[in-house]
C-alpha positions as CSV (number, residue, x, y, z in Angstrom):
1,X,193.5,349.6,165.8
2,X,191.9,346.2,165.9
3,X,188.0,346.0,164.6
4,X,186.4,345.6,167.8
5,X,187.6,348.9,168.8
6,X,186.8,350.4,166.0
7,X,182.9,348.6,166.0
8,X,183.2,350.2,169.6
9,X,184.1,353.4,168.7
10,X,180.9,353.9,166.1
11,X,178.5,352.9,169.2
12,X,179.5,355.1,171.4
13,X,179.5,358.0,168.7
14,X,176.0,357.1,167.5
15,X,175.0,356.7,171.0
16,X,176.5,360.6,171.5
17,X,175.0,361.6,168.4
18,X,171.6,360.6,169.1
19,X,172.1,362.1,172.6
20,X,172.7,365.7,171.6
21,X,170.1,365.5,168.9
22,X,167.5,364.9,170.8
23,X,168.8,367.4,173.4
24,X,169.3,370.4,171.2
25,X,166.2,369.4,168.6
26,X,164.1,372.2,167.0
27,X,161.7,369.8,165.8
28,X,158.4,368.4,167.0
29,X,158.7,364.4,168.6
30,X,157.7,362.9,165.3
31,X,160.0,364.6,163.2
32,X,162.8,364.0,165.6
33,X,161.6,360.7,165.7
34,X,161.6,360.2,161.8
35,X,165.3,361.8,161.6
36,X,166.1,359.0,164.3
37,X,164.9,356.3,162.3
38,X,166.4,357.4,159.1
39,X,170.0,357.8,160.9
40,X,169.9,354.5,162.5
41,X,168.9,353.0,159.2
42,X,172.2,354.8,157.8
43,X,174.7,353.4,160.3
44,X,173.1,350.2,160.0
45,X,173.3,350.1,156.9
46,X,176.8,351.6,157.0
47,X,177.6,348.7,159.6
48,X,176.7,346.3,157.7
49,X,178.7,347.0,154.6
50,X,181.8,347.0,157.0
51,X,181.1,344.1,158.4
52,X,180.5,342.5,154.9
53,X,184.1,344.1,153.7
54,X,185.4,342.2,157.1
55,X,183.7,339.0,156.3
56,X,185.6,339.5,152.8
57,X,188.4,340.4,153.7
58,X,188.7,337.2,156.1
59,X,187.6,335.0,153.1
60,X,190.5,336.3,150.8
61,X,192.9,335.8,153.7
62,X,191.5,332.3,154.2
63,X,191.7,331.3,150.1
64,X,195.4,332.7,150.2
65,X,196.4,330.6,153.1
66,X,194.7,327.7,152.0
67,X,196.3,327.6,148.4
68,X,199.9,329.0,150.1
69,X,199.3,325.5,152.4
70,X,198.3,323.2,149.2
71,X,201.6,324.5,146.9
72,X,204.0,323.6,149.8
73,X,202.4,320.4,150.1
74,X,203.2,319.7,146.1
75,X,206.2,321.0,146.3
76,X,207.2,318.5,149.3
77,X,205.1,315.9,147.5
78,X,207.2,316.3,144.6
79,X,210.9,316.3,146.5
80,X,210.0,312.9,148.1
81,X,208.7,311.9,145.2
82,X,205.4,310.9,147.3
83,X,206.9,308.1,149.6
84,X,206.1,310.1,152.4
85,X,202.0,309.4,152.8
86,X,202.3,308.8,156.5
87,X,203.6,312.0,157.1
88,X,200.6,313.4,155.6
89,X,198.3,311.5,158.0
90,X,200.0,312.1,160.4
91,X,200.1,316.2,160.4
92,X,196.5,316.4,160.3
């Protein structure tokens, strides 16, 4: 299930959520309105640690790739012994 789906997903939920609270709530306005508040400072708060474990996630990806790149480079480096600097100009 890709992200964005998922991201989707937790909208529509809060959105529901916030629906039938308000629908089937016991409480006075304020009150309801506080517990309002304090939810959607949980899922924000909730979202943004996701979004923070994405970000990391990509990051750690990213370094992996990068350093998987720059040990194939030595490696070719190595086998041609390092006559080949056009072919490194050339690829990027």
């Amino acid at each position: 299930m890709s992200s964005g789906k998922v991201l989707l997903a937790l909208l529509a939920g809060v959105a529901a959520g916030a629906l039938l609270g308000v629908l089937f709530a016991p409480d006075k306005g304020s009150g309801t309105r506080k517990k309002f508040s304090r939810k959607g400072e949980d899922y924000a708060e909730e979202l943004t640690e996701k979004f923070n474990e994405l970000i990391t996630g990509f990051k750690e990806k990213f370094a992996d790739v990068k350093e998987e790149v720059s040990d194939i480079a030595e490696k070719v480096k190595t086998k041609t012994g390092g006559k080949n600097k056009d072919a490194k100009t050339s690829v990027a």
